[in-house]
N, C-alpha and C positions, 0 to 999 in steps of 0.2 A: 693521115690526121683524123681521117672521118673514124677509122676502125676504132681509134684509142677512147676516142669520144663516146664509140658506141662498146666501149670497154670498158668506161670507168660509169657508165650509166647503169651495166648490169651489174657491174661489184655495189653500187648504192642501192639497188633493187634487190638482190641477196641481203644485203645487211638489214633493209627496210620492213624484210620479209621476217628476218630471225628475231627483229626488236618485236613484230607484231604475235609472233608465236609465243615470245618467252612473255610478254603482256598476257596471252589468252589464256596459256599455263599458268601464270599467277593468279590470275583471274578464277579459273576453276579451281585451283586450291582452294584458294580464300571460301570461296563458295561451299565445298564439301565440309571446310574446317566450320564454318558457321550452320551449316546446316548440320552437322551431326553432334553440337553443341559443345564442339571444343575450341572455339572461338565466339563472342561477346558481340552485338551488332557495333555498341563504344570501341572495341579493340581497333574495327575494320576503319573507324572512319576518322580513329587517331592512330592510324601507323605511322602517316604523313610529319605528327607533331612531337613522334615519341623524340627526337633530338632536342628538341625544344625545350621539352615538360621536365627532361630528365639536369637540365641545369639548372632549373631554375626552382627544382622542387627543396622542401625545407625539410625536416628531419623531426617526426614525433614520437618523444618517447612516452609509454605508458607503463604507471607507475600501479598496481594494485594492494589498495591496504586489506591488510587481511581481517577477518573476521574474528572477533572478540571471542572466549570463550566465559560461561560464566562459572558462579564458584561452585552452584548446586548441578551441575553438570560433568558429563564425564565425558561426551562427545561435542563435537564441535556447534559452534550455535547454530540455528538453523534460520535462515531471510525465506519468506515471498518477497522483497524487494528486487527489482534493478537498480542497479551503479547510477550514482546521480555523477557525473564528471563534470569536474569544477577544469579550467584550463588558467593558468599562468606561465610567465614569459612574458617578452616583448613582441609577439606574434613571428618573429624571425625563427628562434628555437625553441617550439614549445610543450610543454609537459603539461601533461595530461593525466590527472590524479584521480582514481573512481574510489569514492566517498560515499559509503554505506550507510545507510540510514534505515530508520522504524527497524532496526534489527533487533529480535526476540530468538529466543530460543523456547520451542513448542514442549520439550521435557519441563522445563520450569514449571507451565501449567499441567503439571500430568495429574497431576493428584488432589489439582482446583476445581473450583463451582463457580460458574459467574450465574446471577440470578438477576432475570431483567424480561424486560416484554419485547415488543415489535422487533424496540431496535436491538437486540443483543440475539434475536436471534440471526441474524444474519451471521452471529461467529460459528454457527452451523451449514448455514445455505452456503457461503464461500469457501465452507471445508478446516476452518481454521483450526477449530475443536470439534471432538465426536459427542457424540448424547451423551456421556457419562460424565462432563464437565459442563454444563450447559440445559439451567433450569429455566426457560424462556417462553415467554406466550404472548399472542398477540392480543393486546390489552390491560396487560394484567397490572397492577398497582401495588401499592404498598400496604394494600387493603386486603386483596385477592391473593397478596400471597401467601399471607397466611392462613386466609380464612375458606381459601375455594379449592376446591381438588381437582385438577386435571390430568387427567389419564391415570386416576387413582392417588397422584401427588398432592401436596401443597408443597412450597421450598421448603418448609421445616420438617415435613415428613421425609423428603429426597435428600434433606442435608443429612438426617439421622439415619437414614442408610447407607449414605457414598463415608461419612465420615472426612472430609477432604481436608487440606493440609490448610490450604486458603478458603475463603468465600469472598468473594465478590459482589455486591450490592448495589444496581444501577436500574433506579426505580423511580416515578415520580411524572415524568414528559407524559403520561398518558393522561393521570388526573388534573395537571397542570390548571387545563382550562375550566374544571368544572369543579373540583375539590375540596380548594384550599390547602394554601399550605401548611398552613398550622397543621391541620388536621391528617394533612399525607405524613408530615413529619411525624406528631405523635404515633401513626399507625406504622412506620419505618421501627419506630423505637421498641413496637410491642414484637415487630418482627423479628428484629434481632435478639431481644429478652429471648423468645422463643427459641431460636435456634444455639443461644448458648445453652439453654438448658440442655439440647440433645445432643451438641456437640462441642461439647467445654475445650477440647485442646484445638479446635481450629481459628485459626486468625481471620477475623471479620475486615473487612476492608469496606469504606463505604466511598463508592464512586461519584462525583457529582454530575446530575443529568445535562445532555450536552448543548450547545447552541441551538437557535433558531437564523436561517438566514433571514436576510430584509424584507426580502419577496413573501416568506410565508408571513411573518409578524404583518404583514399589509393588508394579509386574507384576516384579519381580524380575530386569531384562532391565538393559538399561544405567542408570546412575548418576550426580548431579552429583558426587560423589565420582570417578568416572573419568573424567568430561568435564575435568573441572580439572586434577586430575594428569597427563593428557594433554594437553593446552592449555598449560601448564607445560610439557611436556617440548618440546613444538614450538618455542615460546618461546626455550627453550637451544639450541633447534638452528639455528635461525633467527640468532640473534646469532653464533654460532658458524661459520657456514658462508657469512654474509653477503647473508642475503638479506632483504628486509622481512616482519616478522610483525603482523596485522591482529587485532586481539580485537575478532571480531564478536560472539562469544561473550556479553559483557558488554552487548551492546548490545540483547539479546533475551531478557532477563532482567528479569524482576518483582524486587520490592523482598525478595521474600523468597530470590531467588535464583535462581529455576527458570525456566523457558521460559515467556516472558509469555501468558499465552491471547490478547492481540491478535495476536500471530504463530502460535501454534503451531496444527497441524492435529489433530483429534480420537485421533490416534494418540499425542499428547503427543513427535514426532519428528522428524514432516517437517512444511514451511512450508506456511502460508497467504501466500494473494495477498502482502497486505501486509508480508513478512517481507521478502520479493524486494527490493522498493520500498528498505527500511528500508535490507537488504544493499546496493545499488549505489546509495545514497545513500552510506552509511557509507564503501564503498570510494572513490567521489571523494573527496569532504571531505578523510577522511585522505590521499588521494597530494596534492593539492593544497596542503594548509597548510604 
């Protein structure tokens, strides 16, 4: 009786022995697989739950709309965006739809000019457009554009060279505060006389200058009260002298009125990245429709 006892104790001591080895062996896998980076620290510490996860997991499909082509184009459009993903369903089975937005295509403006100060140069600093579309300076007005040369330019001498298909006109937030509007505006109107003279087949476009957040209109510097009134007067002048007027103005604007914080830069004036994006979005669509 004693031997079987001391029989069936060493068969439990063998078995007890092979569970502890085949544990050590898993044990050192697991290890080499994580340390040589073909295993996840998450994998190792839901092995335990993978039966679990895998019933109770739901099913997502994703759905990608493609990108629009436009008519003056021969290659496809081109985004800086990311997919904004909108989700629908009853959270059980859900679909997941990536919806593209401020989508431009950069051929469109191949053969354009945007003319503007501080803020328009940033369509250069973020790479948007190269120098050759892009008459910009830091301060300059509807005063100085026609009447100051820099780096041997004014816009009307730079338009009369490039000859470009568009012009673009986004001028005014600098003299805002000291100016007058009347007087930026008559001085917009001598600008653009000006540049039909040198370039009669191109289409002027006139932009309206953009928001002011709360925070800056509080430093007592510029105003939505004068963005508007001035935007307004562009507007009259624009119909009146026959060229297209653009209210980007409206389009970078929070619901309470002022320069949405997705666009605006910490200075509550000039653009973030995505303002750019929004802007030559904005401007195709509308020549387009």
């Amino acid at each position: 009786m004693a031997k079987r006892k001391t029989d069936g104790l060493s068969v439990a001591i063998v078995i007890l022995n092979v569970l502890i080895v085949g544990v050590i062996i898993t044990l050192c896998v697991l290890i080499y697989l994580y340390m040589s980076g073909k295993l996840e620290q998450t994998d190792v510490s839901n092995l335990g739950q993978a039966a679990q996860t895998s019933a109770t997991t739901t099913t997502t499909q994703i759905t990608t709309v493609p990108f629009e082509t436009t008519a003056e184009s021969t290659s496809s459009t081109t985004t800086t965006t990311e997919p904004v993903f909108e989700t629908t369903g009853d959270g059980t089975d859900e679909t997941i739809v990536a919806v593209e937005t401020d989508i431009y295509d950069t051929e469109f403006y191949a053969d354009d000019l945007f003319i503007g100060d501080s803020i328009a140069t940033g369509l250069l600093n973020y790479g948007y457009l190269n120098s050759d579309q892009v008459y910009a300076q830091i301060g300059l007005n509807p005063e100085s554009a026609h009447a100051t040369e820099y780096d041997g330019y004014t816009a009307v001498t730079r338009a009369e060279e490039l000859q470009p298909k568009r012009i673009y006109i986004m001028l005014g937030s600098n003299g805002l505060a000291y100016m007058g509007n009347t007087y930026m505006v008559e001085q917009t109107q001598i600008l653009i006389e000006k540049i039909k003279e040198v370039t009669p087949d191109s289409y002027i476009y006139l932009i309206s200058i953009p928001p002011v957040t709360k925070a800056h209109e509080s430093e007592g510097q510029e105003t939505m009260a004068m963005v508007n009134g001035y935007n307004k007067l562009l507007k009259e002048l624009a119909d009146e002298i026959g060229v297209i007027y653009l209210d980007l103005c409206s389009e970078l604007q929070d619901s309470t009125g002022y320069f949405s914080d997705a666009y605006a830069e910490a200075d509550g004036l000039h653009f973030l990245g995505t303002a750019y994006k929004k802007m030559l979005s904005f401007i195709q669509k509308s020549i387009q429709e």
